[in-house]
C-alpha positions as CSV (number, residue, x, y, z in Angstrom):
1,X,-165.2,-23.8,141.2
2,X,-162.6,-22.4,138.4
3,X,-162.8,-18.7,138.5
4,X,-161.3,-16.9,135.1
5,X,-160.0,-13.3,134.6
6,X,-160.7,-13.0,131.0
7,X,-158.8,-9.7,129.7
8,X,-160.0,-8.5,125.9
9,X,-159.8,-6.5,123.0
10,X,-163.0,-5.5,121.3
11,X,-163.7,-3.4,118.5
12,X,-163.9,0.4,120.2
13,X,-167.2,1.4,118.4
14,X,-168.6,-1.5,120.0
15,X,-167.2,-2.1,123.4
16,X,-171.0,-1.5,124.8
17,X,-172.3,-4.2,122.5
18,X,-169.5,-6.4,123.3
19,X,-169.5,-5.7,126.8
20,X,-174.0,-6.5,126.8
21,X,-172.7,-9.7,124.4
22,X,-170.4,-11.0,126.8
23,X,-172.4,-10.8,129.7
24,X,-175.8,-12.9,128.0
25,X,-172.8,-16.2,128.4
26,X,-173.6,-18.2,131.2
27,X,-170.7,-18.2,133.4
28,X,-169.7,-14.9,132.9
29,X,-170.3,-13.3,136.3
30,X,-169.2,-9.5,135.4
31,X,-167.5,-7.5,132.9
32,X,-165.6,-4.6,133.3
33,X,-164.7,-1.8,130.6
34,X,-161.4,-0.7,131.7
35,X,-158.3,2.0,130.9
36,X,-155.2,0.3,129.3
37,X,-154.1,-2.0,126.8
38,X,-157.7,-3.8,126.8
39,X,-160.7,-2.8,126.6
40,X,-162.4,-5.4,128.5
41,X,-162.6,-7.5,131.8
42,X,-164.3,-9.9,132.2
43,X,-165.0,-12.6,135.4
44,X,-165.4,-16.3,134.5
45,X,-166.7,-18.6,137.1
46,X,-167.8,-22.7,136.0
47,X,-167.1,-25.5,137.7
48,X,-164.5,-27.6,135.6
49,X,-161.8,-27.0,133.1
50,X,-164.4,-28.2,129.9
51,X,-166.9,-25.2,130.7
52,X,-164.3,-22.9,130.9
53,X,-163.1,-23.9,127.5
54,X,-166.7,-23.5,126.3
55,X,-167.5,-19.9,127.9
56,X,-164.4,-19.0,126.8
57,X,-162.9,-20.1,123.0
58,X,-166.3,-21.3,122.0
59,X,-168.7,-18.8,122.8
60,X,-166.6,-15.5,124.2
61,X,-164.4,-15.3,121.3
62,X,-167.2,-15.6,118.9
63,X,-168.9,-12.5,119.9
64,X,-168.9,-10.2,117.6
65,X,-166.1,-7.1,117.9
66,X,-164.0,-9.2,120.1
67,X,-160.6,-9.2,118.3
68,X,-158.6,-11.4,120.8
69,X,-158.6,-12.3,124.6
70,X,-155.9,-13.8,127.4
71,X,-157.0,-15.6,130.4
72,X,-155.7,-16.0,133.7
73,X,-157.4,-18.7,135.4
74,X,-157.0,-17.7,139.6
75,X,-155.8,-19.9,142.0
76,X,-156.5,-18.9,145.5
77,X,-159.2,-16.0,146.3
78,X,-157.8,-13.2,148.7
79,X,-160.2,-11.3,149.9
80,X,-160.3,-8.2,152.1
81,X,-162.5,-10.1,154.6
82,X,-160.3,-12.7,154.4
83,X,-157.2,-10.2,155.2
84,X,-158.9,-9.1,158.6
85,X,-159.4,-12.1,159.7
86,X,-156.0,-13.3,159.5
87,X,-155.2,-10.4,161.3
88,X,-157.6,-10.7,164.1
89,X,-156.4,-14.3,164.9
90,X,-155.3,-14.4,168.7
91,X,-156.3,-11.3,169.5
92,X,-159.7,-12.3,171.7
């Protein structure tokens, strides 16, 4: 499983419509509206390199009032559950 952090730009009269847009793509997971440089966030998960090309240059950057986007595509997970177990090792 390839999971995405897809950070974009939208038009800012439409980030709802965007946002509602962005979330109808299969594979999108979440999106966030955020403070900052972007207006966007959104959370890619598919299972190979070719579906992530297709959620997002084919299909997320065609929705309309997204001006641009930059991906970061995750490499290890690290959760908080994760965290305390790592911490709790040994300790029985």
């Amino acid at each position: 499983m390839l999971t995405a952090i897809v950070l974009i730009n939208a038009d800012s009269s439409r980030i709802p419509e965007v946002a509602e847009g962005i979330t109808q793509i299969k594979g999108v997971s979440e999106v966030y509206s955020v403070t900052g440089d972007r207006d966007l966030v959104a959370m890619v998960r598919v299972s190979d390199h070719e579906k992530l090309a297709d959620v997002i240059a084919d299909k997320m950057g065609k929705v309309e009032g997204v001006h641009d986007t930059t991906t970061y595509i995750a490499f290890r997970a690290y959760s908080q559950h994760d965290l305390e177990a790592a911490f709790h090792i040994g300790l029985d």
